[in-house]
N, CA, C and O of each residue as an XYZ file, in Angstrom:
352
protein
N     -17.707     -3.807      7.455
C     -16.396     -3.829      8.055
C     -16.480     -3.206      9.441
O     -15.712     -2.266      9.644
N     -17.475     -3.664     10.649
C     -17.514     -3.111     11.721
C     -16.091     -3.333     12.516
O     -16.106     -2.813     13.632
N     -15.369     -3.725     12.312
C     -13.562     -4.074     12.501
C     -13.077     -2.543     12.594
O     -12.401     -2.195     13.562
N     -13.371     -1.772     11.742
C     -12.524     -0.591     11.893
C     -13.738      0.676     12.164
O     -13.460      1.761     11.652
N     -14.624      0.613     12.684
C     -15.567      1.420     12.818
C     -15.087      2.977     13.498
O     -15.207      3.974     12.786
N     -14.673      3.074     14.575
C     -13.921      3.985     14.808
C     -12.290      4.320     15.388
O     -11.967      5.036     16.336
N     -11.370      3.487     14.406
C     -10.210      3.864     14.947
C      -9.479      3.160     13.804
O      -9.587      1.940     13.677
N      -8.996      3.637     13.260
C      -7.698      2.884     12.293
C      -6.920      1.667     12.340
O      -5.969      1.528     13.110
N      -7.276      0.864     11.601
C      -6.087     -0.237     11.978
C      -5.501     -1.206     10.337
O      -5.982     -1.138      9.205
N      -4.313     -2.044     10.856
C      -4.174     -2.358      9.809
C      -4.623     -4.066      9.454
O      -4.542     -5.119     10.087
N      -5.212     -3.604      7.862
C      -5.179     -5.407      7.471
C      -4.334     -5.736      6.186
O      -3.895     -5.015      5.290
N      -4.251     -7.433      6.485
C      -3.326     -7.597      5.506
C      -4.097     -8.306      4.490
O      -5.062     -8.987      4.834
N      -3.630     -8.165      2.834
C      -3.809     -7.859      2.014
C      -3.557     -9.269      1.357
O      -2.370     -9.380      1.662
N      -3.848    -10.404      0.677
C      -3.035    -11.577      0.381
C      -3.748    -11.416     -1.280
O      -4.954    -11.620     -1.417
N      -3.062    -11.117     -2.226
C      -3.789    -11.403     -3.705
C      -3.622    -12.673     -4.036
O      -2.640    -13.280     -3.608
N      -4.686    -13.374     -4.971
C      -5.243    -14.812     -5.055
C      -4.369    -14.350     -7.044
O      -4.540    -13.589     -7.996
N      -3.448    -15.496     -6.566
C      -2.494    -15.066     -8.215
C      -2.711    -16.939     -8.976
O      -3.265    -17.815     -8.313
N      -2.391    -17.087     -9.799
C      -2.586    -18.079    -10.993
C      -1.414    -18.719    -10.591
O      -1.208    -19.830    -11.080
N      -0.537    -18.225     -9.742
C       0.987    -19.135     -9.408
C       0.608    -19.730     -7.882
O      -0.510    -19.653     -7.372
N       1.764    -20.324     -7.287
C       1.668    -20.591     -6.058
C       2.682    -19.819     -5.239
O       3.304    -20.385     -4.340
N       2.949    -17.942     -5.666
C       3.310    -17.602     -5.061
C       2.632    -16.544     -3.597
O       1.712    -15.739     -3.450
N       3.444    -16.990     -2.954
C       2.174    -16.114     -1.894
C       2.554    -15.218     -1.698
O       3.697    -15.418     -1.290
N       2.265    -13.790     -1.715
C       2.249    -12.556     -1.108
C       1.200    -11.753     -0.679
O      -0.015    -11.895     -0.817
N       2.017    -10.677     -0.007
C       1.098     -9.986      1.255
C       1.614     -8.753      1.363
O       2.828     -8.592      1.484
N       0.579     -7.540      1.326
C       0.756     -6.606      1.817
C       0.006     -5.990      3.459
O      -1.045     -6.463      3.891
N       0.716     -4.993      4.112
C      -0.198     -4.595      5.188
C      -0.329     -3.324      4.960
O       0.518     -2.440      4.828
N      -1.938     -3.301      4.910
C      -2.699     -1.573      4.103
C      -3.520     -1.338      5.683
O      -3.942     -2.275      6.361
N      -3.626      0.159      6.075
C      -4.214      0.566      6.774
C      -5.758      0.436      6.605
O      -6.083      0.071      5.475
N      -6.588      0.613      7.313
C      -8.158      0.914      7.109
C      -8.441      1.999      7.909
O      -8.128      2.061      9.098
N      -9.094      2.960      7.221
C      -9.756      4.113      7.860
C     -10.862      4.533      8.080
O     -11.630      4.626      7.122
N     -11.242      4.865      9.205
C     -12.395      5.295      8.865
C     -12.401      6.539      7.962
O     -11.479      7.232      7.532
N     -13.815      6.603      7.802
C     -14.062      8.581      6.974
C     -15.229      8.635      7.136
O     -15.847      7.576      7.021
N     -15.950      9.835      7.451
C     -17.383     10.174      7.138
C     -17.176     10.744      5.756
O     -16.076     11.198      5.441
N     -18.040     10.736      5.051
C     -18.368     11.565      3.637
C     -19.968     11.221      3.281
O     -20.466     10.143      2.957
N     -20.649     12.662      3.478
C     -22.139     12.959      3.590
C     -22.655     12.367      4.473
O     -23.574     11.824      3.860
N     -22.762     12.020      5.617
C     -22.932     11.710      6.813
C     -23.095     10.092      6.968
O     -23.910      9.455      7.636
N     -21.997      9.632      6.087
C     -22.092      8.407      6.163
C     -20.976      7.546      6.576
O     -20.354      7.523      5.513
N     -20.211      6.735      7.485
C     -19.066      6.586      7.492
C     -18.584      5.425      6.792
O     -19.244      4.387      6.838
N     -17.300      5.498      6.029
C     -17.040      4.491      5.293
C     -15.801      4.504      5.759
O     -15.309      5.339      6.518
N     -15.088      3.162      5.093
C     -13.550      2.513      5.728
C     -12.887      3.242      3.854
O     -13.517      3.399      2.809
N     -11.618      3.470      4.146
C     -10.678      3.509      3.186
C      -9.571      2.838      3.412
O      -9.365      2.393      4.542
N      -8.700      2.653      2.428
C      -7.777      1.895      2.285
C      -6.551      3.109      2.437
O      -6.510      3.958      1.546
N      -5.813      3.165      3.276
C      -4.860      3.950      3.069
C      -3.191      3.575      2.876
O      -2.519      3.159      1.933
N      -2.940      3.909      4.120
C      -0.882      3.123      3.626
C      -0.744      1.947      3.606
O      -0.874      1.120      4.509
N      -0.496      1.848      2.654
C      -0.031      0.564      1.807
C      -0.744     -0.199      1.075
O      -0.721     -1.418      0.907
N      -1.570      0.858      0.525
C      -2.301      0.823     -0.988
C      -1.489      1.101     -2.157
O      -1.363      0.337     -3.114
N      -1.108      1.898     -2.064
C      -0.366      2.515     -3.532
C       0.364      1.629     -3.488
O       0.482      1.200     -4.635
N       1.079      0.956     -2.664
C       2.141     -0.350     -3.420
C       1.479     -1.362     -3.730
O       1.483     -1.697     -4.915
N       0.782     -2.073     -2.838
C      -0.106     -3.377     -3.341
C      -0.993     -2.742     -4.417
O      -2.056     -3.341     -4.250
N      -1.172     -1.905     -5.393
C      -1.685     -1.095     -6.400
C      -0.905     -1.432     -7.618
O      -1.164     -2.006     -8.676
N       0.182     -0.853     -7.075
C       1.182     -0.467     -8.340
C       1.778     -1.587     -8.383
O       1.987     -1.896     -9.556
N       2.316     -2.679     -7.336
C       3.020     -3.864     -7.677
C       1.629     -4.678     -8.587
O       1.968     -4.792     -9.765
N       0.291     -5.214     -8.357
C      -0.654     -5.670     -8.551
C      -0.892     -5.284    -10.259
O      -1.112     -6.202    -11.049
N      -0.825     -3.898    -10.710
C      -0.660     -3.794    -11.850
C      -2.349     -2.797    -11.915
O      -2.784     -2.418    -13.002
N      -2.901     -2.586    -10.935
C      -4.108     -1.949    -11.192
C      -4.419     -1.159    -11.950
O      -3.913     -0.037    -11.902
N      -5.301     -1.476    -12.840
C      -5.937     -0.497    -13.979
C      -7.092      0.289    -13.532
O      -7.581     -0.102    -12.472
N      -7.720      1.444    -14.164
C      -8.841      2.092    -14.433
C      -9.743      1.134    -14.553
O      -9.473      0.778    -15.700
N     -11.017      0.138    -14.065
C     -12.075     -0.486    -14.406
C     -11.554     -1.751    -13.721
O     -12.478     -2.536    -13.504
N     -10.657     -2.082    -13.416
C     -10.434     -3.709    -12.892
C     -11.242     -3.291    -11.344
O     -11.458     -2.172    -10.879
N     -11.596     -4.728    -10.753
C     -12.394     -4.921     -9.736
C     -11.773     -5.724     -8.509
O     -10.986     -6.625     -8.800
N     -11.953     -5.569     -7.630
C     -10.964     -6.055     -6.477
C     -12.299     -6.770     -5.341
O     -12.747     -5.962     -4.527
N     -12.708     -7.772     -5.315
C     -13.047     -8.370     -4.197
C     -12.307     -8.822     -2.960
O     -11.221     -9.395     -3.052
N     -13.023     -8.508     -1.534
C     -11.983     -8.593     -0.721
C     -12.929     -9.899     -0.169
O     -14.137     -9.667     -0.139
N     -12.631    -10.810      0.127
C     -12.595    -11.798      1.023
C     -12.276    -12.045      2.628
O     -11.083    -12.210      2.884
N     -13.112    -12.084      3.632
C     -12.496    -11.800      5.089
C     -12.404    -13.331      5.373
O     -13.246    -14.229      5.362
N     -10.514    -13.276      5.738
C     -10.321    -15.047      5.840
C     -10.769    -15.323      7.498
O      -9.946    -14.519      7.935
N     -11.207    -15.661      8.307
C     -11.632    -15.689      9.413
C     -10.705    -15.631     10.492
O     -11.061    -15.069     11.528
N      -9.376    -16.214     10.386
C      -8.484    -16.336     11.375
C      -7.998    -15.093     11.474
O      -8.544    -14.280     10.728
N      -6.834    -14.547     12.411
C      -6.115    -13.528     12.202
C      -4.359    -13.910     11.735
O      -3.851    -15.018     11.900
N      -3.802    -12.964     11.267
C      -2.190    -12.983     11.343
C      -1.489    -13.105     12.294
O      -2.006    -12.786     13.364
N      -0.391    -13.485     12.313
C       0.527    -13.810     13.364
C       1.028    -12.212     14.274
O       1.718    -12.016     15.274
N       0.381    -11.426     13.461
C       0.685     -9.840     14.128
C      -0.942     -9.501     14.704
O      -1.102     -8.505     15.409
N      -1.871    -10.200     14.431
C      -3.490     -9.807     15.258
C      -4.180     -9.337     14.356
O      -5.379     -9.154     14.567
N      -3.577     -9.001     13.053
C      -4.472     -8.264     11.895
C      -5.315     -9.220     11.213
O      -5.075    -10.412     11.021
N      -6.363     -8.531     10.860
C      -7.270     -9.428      9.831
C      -6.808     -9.629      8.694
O      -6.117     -8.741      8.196
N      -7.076    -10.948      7.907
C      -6.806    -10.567      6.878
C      -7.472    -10.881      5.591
O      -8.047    -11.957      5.753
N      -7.645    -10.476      4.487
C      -8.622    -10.309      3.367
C      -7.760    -11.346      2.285
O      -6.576    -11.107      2.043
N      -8.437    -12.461      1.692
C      -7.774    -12.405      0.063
C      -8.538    -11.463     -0.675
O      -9.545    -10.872     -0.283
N      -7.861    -11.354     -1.999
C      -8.010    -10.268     -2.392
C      -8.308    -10.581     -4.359
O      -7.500     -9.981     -5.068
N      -9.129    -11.242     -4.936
C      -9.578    -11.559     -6.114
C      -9.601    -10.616     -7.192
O     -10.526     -9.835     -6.966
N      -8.974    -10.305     -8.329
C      -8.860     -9.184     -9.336
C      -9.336     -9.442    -10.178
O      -8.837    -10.404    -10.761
N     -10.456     -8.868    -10.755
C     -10.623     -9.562    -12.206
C     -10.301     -8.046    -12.875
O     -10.805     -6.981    -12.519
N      -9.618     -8.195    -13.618
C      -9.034     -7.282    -15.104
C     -10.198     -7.001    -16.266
O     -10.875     -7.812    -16.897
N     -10.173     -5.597    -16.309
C     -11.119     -4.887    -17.205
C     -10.673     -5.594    -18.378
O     -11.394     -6.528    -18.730
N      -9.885     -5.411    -18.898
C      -9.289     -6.219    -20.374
C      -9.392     -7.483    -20.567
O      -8.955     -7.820    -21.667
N      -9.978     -8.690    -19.654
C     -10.418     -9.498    -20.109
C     -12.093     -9.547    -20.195
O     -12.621    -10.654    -20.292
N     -12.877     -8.411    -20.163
C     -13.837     -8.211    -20.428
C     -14.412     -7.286    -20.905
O     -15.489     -6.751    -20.641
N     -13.246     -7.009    -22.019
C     -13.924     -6.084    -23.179
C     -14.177     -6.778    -24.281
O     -14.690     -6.226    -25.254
């Protein structure tokens, strides 16, 4: 994700659902060092695309980088869930 390497910005969020409804969230990206390594986090406007999404303990989230940008300049990711509970 050299996109957010040193400075915060936001991307938007599109989850890939079984309907043809489309939605979108816009979640920050952060940088962070932790052990001298720098990684991106997900910050505001996670906990909603979280909690609306239904996220469990063990489910898995692939992000997808769609190539174009948004009509606001942001990148944006689909976003693939596969659910721990259908693989227990």
């Amino acid at each position: 994700m050299k996109f957010c390497v040193d400075k915060s910005v936001e991307v938007e969020l599109q989850p890939q659902t079984n309907n043809d409804e489309k939605m979108k969230w816009v979640v920050s990206c952060c940088p962070m060092k932790k052990c001298g390594t720098l990684m991106k986090r997900l910050g505001k406007g996670w906990s909603s695309f979280s909690s609306n999404q239904n996220l469990k303990s063990g489910d898995v989230c692939v992000f997808e980088m769609i190539p174009n940008l948004n009509d606001n300049g942001d990148l944006v990711f689909r976003v693939w869930i596969y659910r721990a509970a259908n693989y227990e």
